[in-house]
C-alpha positions in Angstrom: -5.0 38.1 -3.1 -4.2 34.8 -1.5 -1.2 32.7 -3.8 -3.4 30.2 -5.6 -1.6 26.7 -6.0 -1.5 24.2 -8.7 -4.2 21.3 -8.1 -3.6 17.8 -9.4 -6.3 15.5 -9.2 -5.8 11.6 -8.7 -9.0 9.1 -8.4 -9.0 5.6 -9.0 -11.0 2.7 -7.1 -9.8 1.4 -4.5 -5.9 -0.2 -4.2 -5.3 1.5 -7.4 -2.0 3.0 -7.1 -3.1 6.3 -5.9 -1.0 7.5 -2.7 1.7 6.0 -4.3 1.9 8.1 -7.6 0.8 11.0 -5.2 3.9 10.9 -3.0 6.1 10.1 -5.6 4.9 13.8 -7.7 4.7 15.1 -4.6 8.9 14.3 -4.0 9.1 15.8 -7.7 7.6 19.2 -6.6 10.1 19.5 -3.7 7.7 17.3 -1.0 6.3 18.6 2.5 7.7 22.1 1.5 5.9 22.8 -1.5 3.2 20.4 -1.6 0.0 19.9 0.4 -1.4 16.3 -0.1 -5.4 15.6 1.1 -7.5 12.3 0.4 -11.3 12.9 -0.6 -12.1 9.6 1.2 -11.9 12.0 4.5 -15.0 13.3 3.8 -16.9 10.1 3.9 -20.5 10.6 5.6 -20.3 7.4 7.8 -18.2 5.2 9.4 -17.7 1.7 8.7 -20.1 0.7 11.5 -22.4 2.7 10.0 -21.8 2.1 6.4 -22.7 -1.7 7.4 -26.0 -0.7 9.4 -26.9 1.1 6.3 -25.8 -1.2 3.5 -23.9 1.2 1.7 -19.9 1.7 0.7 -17.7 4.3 0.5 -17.7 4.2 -3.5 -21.0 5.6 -3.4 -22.2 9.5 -3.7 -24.3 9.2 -0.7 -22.1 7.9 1.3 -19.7 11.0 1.3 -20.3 14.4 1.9 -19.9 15.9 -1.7 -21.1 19.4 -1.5 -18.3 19.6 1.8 -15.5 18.2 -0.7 -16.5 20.5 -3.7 -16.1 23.8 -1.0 -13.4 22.5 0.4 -11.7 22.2 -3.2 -12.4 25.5 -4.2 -11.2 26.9 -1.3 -8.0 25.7 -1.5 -7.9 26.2 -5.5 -8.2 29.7 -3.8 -5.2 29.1 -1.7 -6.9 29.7 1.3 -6.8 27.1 4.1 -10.0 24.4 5.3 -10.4 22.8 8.6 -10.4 19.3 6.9 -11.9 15.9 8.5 -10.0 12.4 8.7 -11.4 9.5 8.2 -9.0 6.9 9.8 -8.8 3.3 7.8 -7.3 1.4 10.5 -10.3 1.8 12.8 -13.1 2.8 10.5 -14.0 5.7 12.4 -12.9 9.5 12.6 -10.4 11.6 14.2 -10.3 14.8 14.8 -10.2 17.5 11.9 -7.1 19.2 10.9 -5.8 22.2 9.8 -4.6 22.4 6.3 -2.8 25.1 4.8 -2.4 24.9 0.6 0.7 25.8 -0.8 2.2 26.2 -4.0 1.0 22.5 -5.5 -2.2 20.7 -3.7 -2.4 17.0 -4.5 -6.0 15.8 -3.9 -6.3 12.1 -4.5 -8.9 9.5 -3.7 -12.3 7.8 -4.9 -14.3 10.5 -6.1 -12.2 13.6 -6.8 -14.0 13.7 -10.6 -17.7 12.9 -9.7 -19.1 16.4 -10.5 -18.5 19.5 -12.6 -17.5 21.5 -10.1 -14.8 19.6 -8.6 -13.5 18.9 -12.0 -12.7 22.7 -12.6 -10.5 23.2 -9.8 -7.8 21.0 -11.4 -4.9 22.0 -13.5 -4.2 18.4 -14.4 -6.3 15.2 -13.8 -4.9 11.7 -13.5 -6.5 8.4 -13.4 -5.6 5.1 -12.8 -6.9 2.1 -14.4 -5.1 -1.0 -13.3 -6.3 -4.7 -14.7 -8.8 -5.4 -12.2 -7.0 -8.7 -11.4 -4.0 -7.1 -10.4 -6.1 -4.7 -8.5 -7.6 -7.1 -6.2 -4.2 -8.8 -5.9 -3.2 -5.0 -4.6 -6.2 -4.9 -2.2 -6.1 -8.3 -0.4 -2.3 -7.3 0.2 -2.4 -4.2 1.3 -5.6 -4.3 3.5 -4.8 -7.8 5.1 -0.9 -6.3 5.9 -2.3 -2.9 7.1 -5.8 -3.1 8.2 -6.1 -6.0 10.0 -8.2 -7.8 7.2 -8.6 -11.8 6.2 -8.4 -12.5 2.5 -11.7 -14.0 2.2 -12.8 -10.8 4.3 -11.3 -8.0 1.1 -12.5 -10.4 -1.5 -15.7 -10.4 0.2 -16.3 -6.7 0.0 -15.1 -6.6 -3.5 -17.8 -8.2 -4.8 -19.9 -6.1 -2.7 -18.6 -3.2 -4.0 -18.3 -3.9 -7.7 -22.0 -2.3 -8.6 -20.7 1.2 -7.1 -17.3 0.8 -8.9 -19.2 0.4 -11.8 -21.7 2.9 -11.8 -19.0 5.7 -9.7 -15.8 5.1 -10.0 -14.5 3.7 -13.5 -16.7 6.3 -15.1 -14.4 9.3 -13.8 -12.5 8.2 -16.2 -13.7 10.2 -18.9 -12.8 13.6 -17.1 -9.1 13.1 -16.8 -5.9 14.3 -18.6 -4.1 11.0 -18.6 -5.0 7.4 -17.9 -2.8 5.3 -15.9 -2.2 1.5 -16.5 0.3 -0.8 -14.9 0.5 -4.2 -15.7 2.1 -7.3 -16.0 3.6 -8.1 -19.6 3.1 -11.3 -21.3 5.5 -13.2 -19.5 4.9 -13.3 -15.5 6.8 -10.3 -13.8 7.0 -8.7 -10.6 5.6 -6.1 -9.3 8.9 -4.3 -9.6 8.8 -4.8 -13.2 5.5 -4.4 -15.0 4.7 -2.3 -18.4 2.8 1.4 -17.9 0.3 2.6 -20.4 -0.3 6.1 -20.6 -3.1 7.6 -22.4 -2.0 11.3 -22.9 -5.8 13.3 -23.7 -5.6 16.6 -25.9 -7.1 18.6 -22.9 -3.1 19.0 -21.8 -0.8 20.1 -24.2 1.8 16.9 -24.0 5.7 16.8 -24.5 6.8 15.5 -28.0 6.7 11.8 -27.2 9.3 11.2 -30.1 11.9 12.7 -28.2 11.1 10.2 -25.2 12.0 7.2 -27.6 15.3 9.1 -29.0 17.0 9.1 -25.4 15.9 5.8 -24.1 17.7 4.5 -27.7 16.8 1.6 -29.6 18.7 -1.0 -27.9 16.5 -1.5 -25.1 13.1 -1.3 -26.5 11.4 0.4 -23.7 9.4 2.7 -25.2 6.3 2.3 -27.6 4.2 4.8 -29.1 0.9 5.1 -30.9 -1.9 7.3 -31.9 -5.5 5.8 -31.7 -9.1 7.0 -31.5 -11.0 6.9 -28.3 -14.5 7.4 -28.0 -14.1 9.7 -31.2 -11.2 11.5 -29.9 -7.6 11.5 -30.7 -5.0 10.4 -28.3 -1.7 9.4 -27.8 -0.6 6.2 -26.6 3.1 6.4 -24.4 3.9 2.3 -23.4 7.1 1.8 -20.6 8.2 -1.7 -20.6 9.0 -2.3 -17.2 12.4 -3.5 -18.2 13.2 -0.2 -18.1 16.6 0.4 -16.3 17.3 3.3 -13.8 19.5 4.9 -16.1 16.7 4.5 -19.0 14.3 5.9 -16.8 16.6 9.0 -16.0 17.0 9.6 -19.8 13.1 9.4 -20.6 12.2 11.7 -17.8 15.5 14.4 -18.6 13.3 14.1 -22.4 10.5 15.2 -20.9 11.5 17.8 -18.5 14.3 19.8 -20.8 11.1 20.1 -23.5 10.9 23.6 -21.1 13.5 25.3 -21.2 12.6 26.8 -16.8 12.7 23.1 -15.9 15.7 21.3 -14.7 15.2 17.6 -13.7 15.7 16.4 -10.2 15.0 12.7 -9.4 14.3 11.8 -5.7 15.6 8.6 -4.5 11.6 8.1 -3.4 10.8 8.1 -7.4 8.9 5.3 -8.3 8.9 3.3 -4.7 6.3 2.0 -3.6 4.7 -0.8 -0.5 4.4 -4.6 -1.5 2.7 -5.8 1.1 4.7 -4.6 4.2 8.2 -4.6 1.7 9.5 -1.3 0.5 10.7 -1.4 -3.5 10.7 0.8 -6.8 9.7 0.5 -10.4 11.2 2.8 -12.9 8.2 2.6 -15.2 6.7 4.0 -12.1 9.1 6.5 -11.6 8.8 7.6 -15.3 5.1 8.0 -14.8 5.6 10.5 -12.2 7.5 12.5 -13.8 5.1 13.0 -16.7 2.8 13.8 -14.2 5.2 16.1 -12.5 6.3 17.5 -15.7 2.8 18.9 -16.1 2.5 20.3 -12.8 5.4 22.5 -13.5 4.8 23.7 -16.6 0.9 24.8 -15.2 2.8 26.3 -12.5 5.0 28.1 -14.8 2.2 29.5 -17.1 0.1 31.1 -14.1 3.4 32.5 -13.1 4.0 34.1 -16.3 0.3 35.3 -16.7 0.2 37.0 -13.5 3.4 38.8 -14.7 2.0 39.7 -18.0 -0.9 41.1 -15.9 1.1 42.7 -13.4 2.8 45.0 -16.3 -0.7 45.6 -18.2 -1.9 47.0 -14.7 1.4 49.5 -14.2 1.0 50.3 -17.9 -2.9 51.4 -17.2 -2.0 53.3 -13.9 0.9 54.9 -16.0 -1.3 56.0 -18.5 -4.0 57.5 -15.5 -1.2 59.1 -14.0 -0.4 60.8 -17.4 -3.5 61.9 -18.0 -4.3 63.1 -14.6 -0.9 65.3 -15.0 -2.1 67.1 -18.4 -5.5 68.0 -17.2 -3.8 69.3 -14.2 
C-alpha cells in the first residue's frame, strides 16, 4: 500500500490570506521535504480570455473542472501521484502540466477546495479564511496591481463583478471547515504587521486546552481572549490574538499548544508568520501563531494514523500467529 499523507484544506475568496498561511504550515511540517503544496485554481476550465468571451469567473463551479479536482484529491489522499495542470496568473493562460508526487503532508489550497462532499472527505483538517471584506479588497488591489500587472480601478472592477459568485460559492464553504480564520485591524488603525486573529475552533477537531494558551502568554500583555459561543446551533470556541503580540509571546502561545502532545516538539521557522505587502517582505506573530494551530493539528492527525496503522500491524501478526498455531495442532 502506497503511504497515505495528511491533507489540509485551505479555501477562501480571493486575496484572502491563503498561500500565505499555506507556506507558513507548510515550514512547520519541515517544508519542500515533507510537504507537497497544490492550488485548486489550476484546474480552472478556461482562461481568462475565455472566461471574458463567456461572462463567467473563476469563483464559479462551471468555470473549473470539479469532477478532475475531486479525482485528483483522492488520489493523492491515496498517496499516489497526478499529472496536475497549471493555470498561470500572470498571463491568464496555462502551462504545461506537472508531475506531482504526495508526500507525507499535501496542502491543497484555493477557491473551491470545500464545494462538494467528496472533496470534503479527503481532509484531515479544514481551514478557512474569512477576512473583513474591506481589508480583503485592500489585499487584492495590492497584490494583483504589484504582481499581475493590474490598475486599481481594473481589481476593483472585477470585484464587483465577482461578488454574486462569492456569494453564492465561496463564503458558503464556510460551513464545512475545522477552523475559521479572521485577521483584522483592531479599533485603533494598525498595520498590517499588527492586526488581531480570530479563530473559531469547530468540535469536528479535537482542540488544544485553550486555557493553557492564556497561562504562557501571562497576564501582563493581554494578548489572548477566549470565549465560548453558539453558532448556528452549535458550540464553539472562540481563540482572539491581539496583534500586539510580541515574538517572544507568540513563541510561548505556540510551545502551549504543541507540548499539549507529548510526540511534538516545537520548531519555529524564521518564515513563521511572513508574509508579501505589496512587493515588501514582513511578519505578524498573530500570524505566526495561527499557523501553528494549524500545524499543531496536522501533526497530531499525522500522529494518530501512525499509531493506528501500528495497532493494526500487531492485530494482523497476532491473527497470522494464531493461523500458524492452529495450522501446527491439526498437523
Amino acid at each position: 500500500m502506497p503511504h497515505r499523507p495528511i491533507l489540509l484544506g485551505v479555501v477562501g475568496d480571493s486575496a484572502a490570506g491563503k498561500t500565505t498561511m499555506s507556506t507558513g504550515v507548510a515550514e512547520l511540517l519541515g517544508g519542500d521535504a515533507h510537504v507537497t503544496i497544490i492550488c485548486t485554481d489550476d484546474y480552472h476550465r478556461y482562461n481568462r480570455v475565455e472566461r471574458k468571451a463567456r461572462g463567467i469567473t473563476p469563483l464559479h463551479p462551471d468555470c473549473n473542472y470539479i469532477d478532475i479536482l475531486e479525482q485528483h484529491l483522492e488520489t493523492l489522499a491515496d498517496g499516489r501521484p497526478i499529472l496536475k495542470p497549471v493555470y498561470n496568473h500572470q498571463v491568464g493562460d496555462f502551462d504545461a502540466p506537472t508531475y506531482v508526487k504526495p508526500r507525507s503532508f499535501v496542502i491543497v489550497e484555493g477557491l473551491l477546495g470545500f464545494h462538494t462532499p467528496a472533496m470534503r472527505d479527503c481532509y484531515q483538517v479544514k481551514v478557512f479564511l474569512d477576512p473583513p471584506e474591506t481589508l480583503r479588497r485592500r489585499w487584492k488591489v495590492s497584490r494583483d496591481c504589484a504582481k499581475r500587472g493590474y490598475t486599481p480601478d481594473e481589481v476593483l472592477a472585477e470585484l464587483e463583478r465577482r461578488e454574486s459568485d462569492s456569494a453564492a460559492f465561496i463564503r458558503t464553504q464556510q460551513a464545512w471547515a475545522d477552523l475559521v480564520v479572521r485577521f483584522f485591524p483592531p479599533a485603533e488603525p494598525a498595520d498590517a504587521e499588527h492586526l488581531n486573529a480570530r479563530v473559531t475552533l469547530r468540535s469536528t477537531l479535537a482542540h488544544p486546552d485553550l486555557t493553557r494558551l492564556q497561562q504562557a502568554a501571562g497576564d501582563a500583555g493581554g494578548v489572548l481572549r477566549l470565549a465560548v459561543g453558539r453558532e448556528h446551533g452549535r458550540l464553539v470556541e472562540l481563540l482572539e490574538i491581539a496583534g500586539t503580540v510580541s515574538a517572544s509571546e507568540a513563541v510561548a502561545i505556540q510551545g502551549a499548544i504543541w507540548r499539549q502532545h507529548p510526540a511534538l516538539e516545537l520548531r519555529v521557522p524564521e518564515t513563521t508568520g511572513a508574509f508579501v505587502d505589496g512587493v515588501e517582505s514582513r511578519r505578524s506573530q498573530s500570524l505566526a501563531v495561527t499557523q501553528g494551530l494549524v500545524g499543531y493539528h496536522m501533526l497530531v492527525e499525522r500522529l494518530a494514523r501512525e499509531d493506528q496503522l501500528r495497532k493494526d500491524h500487531q492485530l494482523t501478526a497476532a491473527r497470522l500467529a494464531e493461523l500458524a498455531r492452529g495450522a501446527s495442532g491439526a498437523a
